[in-house]
Backbone as XML, in Angstrom:
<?xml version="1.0"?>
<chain id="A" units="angstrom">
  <residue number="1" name="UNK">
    <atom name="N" x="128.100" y="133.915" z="84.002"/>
    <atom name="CA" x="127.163" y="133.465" z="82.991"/>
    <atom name="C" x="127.404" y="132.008" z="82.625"/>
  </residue>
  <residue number="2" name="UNK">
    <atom name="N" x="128.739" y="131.537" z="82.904"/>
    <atom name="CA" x="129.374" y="130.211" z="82.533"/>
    <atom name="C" x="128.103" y="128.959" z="83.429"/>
  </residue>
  <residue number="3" name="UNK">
    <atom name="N" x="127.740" y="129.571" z="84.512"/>
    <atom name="CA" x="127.306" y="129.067" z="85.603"/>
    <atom name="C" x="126.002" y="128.439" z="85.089"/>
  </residue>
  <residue number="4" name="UNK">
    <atom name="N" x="124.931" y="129.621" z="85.079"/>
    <atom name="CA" x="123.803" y="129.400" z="85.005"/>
    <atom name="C" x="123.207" y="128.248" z="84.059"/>
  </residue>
  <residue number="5" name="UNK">
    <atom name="N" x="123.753" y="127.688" z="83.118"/>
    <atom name="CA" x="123.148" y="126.394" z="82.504"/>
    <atom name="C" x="122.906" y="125.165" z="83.327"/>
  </residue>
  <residue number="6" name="UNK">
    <atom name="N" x="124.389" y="125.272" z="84.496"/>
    <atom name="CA" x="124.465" y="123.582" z="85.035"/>
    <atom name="C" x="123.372" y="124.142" z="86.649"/>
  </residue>
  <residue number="7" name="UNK">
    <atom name="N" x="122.999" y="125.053" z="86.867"/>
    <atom name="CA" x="122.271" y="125.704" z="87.967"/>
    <atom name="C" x="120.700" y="125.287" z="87.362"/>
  </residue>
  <residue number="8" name="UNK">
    <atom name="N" x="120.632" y="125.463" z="86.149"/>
    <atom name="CA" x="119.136" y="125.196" z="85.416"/>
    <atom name="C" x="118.609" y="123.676" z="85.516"/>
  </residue>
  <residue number="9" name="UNK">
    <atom name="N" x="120.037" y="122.844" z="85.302"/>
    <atom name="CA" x="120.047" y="121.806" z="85.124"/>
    <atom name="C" x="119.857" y="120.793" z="86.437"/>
  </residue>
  <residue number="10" name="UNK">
    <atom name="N" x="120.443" y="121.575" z="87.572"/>
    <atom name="CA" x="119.965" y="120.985" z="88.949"/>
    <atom name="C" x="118.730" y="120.818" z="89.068"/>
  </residue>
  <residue number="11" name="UNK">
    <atom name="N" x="118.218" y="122.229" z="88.497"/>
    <atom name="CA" x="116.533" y="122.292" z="89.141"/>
    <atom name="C" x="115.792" y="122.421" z="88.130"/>
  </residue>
  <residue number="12" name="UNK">
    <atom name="N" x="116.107" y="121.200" z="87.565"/>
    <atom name="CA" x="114.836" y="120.990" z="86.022"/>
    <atom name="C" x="113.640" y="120.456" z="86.900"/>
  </residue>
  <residue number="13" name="UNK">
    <atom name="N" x="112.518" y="121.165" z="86.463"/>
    <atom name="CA" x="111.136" y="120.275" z="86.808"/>
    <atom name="C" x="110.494" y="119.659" z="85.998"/>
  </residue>
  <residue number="14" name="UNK">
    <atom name="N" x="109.866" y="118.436" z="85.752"/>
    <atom name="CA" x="109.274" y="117.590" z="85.089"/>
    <atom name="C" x="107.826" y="118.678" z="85.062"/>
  </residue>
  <residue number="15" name="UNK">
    <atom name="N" x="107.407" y="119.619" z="83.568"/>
    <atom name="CA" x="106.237" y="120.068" z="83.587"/>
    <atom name="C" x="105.058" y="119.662" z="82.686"/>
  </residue>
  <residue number="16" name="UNK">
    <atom name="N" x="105.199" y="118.210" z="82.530"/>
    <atom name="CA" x="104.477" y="117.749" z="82.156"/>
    <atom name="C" x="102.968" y="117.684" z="82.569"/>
  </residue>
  <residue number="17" name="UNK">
    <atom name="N" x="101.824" y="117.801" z="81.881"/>
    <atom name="CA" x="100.561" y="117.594" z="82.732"/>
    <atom name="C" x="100.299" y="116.525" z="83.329"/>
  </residue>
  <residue number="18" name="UNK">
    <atom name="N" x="99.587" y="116.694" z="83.699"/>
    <atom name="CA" x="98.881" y="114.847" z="84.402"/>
    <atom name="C" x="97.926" y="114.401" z="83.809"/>
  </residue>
  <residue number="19" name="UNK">
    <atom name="N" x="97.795" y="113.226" z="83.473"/>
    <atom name="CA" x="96.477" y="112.866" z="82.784"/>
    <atom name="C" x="95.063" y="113.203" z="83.666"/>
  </residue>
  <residue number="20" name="UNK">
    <atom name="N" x="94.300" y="113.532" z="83.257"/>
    <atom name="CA" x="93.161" y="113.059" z="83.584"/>
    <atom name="C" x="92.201" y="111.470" z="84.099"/>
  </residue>
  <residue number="21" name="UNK">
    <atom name="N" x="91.598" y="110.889" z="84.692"/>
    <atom name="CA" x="90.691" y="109.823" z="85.016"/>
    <atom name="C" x="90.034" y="109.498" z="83.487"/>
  </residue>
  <residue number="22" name="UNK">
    <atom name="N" x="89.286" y="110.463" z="82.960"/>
    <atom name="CA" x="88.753" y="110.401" z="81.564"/>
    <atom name="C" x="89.546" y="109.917" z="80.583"/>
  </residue>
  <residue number="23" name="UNK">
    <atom name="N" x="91.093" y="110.638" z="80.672"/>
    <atom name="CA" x="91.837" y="110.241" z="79.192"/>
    <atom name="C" x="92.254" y="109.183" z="79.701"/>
  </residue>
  <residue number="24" name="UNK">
    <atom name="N" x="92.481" y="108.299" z="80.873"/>
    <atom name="CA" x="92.750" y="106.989" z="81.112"/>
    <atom name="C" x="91.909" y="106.168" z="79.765"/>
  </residue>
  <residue number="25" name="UNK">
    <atom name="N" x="92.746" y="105.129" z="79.490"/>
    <atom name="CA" x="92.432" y="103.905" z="78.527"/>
    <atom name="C" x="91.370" y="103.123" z="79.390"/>
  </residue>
  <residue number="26" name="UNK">
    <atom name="N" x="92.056" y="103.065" z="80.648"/>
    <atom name="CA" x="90.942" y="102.470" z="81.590"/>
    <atom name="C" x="90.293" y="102.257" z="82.434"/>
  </residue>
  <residue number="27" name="UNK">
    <atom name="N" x="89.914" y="103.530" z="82.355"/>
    <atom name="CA" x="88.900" y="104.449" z="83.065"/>
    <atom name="C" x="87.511" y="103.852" z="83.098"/>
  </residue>
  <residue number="28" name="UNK">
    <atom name="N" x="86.858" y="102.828" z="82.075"/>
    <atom name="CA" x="85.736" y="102.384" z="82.284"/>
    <atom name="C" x="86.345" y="101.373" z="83.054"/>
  </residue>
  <residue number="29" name="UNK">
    <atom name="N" x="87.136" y="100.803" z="82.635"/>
    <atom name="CA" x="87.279" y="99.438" z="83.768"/>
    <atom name="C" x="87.604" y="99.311" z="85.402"/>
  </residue>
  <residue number="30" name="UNK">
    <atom name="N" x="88.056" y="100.804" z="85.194"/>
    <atom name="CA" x="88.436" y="101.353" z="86.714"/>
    <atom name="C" x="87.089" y="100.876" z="87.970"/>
  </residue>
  <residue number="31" name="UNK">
    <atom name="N" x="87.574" y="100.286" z="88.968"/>
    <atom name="CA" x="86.689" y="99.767" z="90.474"/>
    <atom name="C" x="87.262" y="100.612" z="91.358"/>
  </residue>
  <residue number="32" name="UNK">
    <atom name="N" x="86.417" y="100.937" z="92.540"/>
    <atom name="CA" x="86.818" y="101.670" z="93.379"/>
    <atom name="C" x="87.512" y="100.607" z="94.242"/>
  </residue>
  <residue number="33" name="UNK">
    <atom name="N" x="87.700" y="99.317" z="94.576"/>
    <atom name="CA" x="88.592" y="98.310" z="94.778"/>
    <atom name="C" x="89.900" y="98.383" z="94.266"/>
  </residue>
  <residue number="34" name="UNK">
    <atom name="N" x="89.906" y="98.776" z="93.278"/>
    <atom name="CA" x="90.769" y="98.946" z="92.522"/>
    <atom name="C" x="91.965" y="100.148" z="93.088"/>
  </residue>
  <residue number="35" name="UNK">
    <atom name="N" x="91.612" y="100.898" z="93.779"/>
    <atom name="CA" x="91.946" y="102.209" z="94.327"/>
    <atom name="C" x="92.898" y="101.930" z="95.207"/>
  </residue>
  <residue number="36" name="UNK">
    <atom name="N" x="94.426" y="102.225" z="94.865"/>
    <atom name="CA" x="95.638" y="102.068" z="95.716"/>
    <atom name="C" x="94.849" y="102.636" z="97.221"/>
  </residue>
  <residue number="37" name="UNK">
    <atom name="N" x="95.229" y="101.899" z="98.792"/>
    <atom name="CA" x="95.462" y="102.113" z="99.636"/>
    <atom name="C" x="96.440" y="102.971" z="100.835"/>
  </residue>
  <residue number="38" name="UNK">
    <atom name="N" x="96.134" y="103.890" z="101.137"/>
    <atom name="CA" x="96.887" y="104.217" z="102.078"/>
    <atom name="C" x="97.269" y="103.569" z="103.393"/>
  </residue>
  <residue number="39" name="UNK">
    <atom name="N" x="99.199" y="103.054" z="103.071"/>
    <atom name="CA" x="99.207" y="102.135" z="103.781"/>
    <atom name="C" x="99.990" y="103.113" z="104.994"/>
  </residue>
  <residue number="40" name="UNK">
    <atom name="N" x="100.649" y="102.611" z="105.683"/>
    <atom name="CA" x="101.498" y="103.638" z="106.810"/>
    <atom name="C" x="102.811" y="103.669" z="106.275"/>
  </residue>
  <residue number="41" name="UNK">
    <atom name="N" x="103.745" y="103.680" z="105.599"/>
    <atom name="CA" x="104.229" y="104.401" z="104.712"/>
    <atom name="C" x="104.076" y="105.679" z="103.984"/>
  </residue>
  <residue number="42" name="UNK">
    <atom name="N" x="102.666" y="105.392" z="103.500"/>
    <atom name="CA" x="102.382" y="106.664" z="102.363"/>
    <atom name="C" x="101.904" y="107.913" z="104.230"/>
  </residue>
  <residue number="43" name="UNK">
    <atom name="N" x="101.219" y="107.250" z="104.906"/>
    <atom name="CA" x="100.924" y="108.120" z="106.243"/>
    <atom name="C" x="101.867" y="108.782" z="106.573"/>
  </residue>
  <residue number="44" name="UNK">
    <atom name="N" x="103.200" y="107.946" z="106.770"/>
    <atom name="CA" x="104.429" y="108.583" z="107.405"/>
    <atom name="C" x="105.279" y="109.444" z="106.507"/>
  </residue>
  <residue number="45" name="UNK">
    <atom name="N" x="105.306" y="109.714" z="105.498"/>
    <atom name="CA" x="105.491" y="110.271" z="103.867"/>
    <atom name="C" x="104.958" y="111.823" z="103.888"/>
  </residue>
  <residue number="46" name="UNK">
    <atom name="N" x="103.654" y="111.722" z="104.871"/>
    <atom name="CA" x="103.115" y="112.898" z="104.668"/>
    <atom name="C" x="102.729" y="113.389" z="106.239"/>
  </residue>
  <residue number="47" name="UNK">
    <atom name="N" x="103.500" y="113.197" z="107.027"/>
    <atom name="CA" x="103.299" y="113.672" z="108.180"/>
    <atom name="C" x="104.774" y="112.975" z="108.935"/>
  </residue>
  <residue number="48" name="UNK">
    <atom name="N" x="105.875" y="113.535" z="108.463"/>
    <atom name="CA" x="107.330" y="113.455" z="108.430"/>
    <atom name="C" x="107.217" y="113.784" z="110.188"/>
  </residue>
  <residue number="49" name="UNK">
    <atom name="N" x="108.816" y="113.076" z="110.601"/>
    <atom name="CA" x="109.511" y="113.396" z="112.282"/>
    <atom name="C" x="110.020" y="114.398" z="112.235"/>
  </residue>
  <residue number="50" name="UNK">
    <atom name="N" x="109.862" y="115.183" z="113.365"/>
    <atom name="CA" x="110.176" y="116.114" z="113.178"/>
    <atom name="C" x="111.468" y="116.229" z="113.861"/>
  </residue>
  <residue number="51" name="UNK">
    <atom name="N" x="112.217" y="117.308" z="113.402"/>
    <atom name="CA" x="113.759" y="117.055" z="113.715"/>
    <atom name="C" x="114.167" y="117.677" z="115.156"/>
  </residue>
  <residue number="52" name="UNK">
    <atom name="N" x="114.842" y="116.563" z="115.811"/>
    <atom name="CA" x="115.134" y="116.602" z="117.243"/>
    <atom name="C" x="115.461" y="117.762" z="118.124"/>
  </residue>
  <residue number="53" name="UNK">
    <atom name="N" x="116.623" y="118.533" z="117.081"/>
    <atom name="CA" x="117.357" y="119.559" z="117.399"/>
    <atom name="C" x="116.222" y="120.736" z="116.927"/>
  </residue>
  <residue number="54" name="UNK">
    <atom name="N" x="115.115" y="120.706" z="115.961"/>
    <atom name="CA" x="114.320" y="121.699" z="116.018"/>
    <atom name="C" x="113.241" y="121.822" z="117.347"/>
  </residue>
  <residue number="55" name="UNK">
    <atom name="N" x="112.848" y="120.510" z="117.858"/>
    <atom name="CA" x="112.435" y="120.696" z="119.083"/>
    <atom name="C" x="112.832" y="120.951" z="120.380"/>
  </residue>
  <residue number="56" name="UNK">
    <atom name="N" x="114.185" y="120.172" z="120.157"/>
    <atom name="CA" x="114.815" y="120.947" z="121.831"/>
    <atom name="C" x="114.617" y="122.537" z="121.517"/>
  </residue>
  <residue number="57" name="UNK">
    <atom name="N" x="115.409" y="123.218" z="120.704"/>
    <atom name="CA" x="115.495" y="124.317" z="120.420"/>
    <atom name="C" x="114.079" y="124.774" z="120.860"/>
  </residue>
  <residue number="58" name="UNK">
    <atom name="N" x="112.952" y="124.405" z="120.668"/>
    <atom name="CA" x="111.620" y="125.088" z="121.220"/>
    <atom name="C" x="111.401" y="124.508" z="123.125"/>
  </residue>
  <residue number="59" name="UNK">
    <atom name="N" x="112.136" y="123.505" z="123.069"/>
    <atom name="CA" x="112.007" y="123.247" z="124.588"/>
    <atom name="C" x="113.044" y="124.276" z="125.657"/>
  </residue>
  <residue number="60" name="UNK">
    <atom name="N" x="113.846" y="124.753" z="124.844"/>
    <atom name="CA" x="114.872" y="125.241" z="125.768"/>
    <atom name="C" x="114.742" y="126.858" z="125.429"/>
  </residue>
  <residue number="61" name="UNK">
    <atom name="N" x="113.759" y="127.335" z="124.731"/>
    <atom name="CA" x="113.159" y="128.418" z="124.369"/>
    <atom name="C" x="112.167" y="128.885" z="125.370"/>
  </residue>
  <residue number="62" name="UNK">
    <atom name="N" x="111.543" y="127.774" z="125.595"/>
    <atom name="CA" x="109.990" y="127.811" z="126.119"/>
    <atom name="C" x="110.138" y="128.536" z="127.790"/>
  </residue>
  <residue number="63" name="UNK">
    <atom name="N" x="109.939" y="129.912" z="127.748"/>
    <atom name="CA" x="109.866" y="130.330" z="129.128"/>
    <atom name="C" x="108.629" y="130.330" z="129.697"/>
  </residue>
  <residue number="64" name="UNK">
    <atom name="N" x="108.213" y="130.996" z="130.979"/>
    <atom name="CA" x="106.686" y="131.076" z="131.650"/>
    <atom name="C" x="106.387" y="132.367" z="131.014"/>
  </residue>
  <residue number="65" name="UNK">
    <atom name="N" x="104.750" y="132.028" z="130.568"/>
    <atom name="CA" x="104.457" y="133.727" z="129.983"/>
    <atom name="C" x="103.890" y="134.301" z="131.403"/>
  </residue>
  <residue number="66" name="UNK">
    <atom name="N" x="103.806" y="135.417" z="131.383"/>
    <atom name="CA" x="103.556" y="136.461" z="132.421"/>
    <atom name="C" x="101.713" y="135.858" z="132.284"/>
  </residue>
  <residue number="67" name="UNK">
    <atom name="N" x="101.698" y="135.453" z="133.482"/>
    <atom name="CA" x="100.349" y="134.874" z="134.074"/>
    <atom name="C" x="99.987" y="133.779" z="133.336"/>
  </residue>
  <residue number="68" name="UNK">
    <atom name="N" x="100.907" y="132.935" z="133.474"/>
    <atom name="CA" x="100.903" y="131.184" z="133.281"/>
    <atom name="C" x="101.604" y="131.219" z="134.274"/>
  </residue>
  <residue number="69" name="UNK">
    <atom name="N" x="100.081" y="129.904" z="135.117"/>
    <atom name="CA" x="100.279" y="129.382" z="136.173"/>
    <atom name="C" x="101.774" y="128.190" z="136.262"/>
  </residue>
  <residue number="70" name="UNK">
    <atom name="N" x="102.524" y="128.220" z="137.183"/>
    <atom name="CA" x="103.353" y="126.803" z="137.418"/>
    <atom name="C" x="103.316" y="125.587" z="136.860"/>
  </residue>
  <residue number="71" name="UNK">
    <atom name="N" x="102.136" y="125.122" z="137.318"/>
    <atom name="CA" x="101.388" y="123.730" z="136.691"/>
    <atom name="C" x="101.324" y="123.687" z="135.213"/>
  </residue>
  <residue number="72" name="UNK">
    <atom name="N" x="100.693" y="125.234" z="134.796"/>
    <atom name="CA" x="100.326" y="124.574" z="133.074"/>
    <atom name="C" x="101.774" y="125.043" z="132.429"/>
  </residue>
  <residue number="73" name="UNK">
    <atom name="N" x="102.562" y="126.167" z="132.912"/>
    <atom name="CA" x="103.995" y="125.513" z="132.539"/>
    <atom name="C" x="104.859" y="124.308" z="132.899"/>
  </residue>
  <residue number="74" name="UNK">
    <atom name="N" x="104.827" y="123.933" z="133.493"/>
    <atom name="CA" x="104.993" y="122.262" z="134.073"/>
    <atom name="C" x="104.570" y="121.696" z="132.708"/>
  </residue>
  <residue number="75" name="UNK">
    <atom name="N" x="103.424" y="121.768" z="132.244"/>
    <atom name="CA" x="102.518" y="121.008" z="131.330"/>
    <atom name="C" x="103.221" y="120.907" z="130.140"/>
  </residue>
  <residue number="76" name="UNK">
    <atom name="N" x="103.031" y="122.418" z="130.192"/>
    <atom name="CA" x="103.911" y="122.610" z="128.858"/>
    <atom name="C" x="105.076" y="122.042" z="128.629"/>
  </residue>
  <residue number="77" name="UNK">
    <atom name="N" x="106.012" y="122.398" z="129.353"/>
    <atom name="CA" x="107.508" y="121.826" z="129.517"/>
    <atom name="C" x="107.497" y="120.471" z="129.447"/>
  </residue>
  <residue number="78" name="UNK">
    <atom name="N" x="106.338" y="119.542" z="129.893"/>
    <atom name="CA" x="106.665" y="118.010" z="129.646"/>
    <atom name="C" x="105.938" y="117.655" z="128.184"/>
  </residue>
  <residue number="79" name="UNK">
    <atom name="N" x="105.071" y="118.661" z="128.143"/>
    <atom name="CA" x="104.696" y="118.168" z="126.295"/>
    <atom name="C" x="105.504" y="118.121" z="125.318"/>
  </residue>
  <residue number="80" name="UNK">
    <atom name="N" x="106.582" y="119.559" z="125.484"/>
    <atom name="CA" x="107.579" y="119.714" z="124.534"/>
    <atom name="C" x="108.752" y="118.851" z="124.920"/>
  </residue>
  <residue number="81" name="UNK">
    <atom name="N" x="109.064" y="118.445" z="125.844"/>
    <atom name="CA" x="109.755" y="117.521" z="126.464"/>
    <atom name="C" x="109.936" y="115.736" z="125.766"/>
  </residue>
  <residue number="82" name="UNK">
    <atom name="N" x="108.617" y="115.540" z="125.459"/>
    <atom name="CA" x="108.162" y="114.158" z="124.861"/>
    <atom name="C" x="108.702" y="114.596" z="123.466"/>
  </residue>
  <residue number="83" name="UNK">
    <atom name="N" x="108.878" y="115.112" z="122.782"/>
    <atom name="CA" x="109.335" y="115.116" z="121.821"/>
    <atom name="C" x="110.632" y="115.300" z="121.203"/>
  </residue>
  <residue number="84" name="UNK">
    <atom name="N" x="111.444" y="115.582" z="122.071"/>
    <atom name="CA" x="112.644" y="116.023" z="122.015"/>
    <atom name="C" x="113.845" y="114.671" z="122.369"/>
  </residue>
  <residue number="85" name="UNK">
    <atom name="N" x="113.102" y="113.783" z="122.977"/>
    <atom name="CA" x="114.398" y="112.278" z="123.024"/>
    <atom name="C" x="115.391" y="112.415" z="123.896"/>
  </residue>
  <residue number="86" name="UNK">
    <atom name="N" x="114.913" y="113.090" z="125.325"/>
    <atom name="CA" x="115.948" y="112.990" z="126.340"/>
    <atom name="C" x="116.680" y="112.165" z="127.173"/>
  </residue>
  <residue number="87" name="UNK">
    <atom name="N" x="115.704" y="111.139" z="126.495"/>
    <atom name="CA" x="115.994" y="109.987" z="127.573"/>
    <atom name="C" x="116.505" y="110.049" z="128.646"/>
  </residue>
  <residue number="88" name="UNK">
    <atom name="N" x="117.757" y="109.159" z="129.065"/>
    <atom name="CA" x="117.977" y="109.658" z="130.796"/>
    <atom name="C" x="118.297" y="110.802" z="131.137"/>
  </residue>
  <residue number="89" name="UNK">
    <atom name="N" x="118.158" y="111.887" z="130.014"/>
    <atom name="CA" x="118.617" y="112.762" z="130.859"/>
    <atom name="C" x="117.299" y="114.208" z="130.748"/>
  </residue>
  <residue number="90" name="UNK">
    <atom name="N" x="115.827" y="113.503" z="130.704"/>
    <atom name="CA" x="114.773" y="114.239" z="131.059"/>
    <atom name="C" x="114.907" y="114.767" z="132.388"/>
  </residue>
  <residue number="91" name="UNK">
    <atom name="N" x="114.673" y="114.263" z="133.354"/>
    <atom name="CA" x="114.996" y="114.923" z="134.285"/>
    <atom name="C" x="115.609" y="116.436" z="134.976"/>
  </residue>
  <residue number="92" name="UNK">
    <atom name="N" x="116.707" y="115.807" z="134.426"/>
    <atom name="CA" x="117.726" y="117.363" z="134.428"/>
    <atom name="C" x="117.094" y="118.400" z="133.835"/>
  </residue>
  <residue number="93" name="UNK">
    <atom name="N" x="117.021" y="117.560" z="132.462"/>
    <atom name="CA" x="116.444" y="119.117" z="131.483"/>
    <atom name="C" x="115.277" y="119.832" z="131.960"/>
  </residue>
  <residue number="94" name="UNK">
    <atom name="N" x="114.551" y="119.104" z="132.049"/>
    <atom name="CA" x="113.226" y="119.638" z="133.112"/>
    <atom name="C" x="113.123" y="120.249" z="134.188"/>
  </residue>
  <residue number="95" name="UNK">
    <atom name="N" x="114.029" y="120.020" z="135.236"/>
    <atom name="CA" x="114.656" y="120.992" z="135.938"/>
    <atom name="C" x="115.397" y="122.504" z="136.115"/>
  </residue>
  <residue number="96" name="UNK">
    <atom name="N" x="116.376" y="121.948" z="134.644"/>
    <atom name="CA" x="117.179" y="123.150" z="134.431"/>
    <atom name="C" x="116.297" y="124.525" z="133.848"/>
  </residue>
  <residue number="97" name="UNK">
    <atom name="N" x="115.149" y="123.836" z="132.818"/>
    <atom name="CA" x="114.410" y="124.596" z="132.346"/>
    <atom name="C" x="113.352" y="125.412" z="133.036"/>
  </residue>
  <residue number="98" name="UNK">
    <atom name="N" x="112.761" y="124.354" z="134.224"/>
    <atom name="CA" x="112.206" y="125.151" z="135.387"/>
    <atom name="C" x="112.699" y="126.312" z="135.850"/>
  </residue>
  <residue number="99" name="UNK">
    <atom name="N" x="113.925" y="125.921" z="136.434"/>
    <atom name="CA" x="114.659" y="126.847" z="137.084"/>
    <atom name="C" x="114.762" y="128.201" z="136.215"/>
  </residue>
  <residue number="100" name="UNK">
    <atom name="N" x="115.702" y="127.711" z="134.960"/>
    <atom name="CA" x="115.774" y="129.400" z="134.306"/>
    <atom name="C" x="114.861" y="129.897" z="133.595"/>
  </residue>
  <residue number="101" name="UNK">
    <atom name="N" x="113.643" y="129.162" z="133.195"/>
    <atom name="CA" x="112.033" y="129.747" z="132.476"/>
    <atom name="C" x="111.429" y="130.490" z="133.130"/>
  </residue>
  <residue number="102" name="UNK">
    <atom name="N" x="111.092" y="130.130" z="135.037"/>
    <atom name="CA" x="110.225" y="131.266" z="135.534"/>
    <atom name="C" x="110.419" y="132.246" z="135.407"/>
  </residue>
  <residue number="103" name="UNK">
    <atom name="N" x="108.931" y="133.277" z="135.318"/>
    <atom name="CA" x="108.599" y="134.448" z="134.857"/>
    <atom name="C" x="108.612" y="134.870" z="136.455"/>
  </residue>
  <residue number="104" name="UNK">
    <atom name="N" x="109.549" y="136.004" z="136.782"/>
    <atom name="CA" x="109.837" y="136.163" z="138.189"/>
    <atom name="C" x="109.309" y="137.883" z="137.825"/>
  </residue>
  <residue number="105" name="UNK">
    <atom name="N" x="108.437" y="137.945" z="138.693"/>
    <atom name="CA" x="108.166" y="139.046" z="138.159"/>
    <atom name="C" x="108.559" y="140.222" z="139.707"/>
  </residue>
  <residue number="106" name="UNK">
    <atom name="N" x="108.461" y="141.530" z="139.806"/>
    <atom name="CA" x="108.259" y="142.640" z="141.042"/>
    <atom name="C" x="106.694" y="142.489" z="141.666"/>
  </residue>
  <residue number="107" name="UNK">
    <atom name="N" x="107.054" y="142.414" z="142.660"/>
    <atom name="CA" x="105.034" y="142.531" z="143.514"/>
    <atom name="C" x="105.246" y="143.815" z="144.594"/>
  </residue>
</chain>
């Protein structure tokens, strides 16, 4: 029970309302010029990198589904590939993943 105050205190939220456009003071004077820009900052803010090790993890996941052709796994494997930062050592990985992804099936 000692606990729970400084636990509250981590995760205080500011629940204040937000003003309104109307209760603005200056709201008549307001221009749509006036209107902060989205610059590439605020872009990159809201459409975050995604983390490296969460994508290999889907690249080295990624097997052949049962009737996916070669090629569009190929495809696949180099899409998820671009994202993952292998640099010199794409190659390999692309390989290795070939090798143990095919869907080898009985005929």
């Amino acid at each position: 029970a000692s606990k729970m105050p400084q636990i509250l205190v981590c995760f205080h939220v500011n629940l204040r309302p937000i003003r309104s456009v109307e209760e603005s003071p200056h709201a008549e004077r307001a221009r749509y010029q006036d209107i902060p820009r989205v610059d590439g900052s605020t872009k990159a803010h809201f459409k975050p990198q995604s983390l490296i090790i969460a994508e290999r993890f889907r690249f080295y996941r990624r097997d052949q589904q049962l009737g996916e052709t070669m090629a569009d796994y190929v495809v696949a494997l180099k899409q998820q590939a671009s994202k993952c930062n292998f640099g010199t050592f794409l190659e390999e990985a692309l390989r290795d993943r070939l090798v143990c992804g095919q869907c080898h099936t009985l005929s």
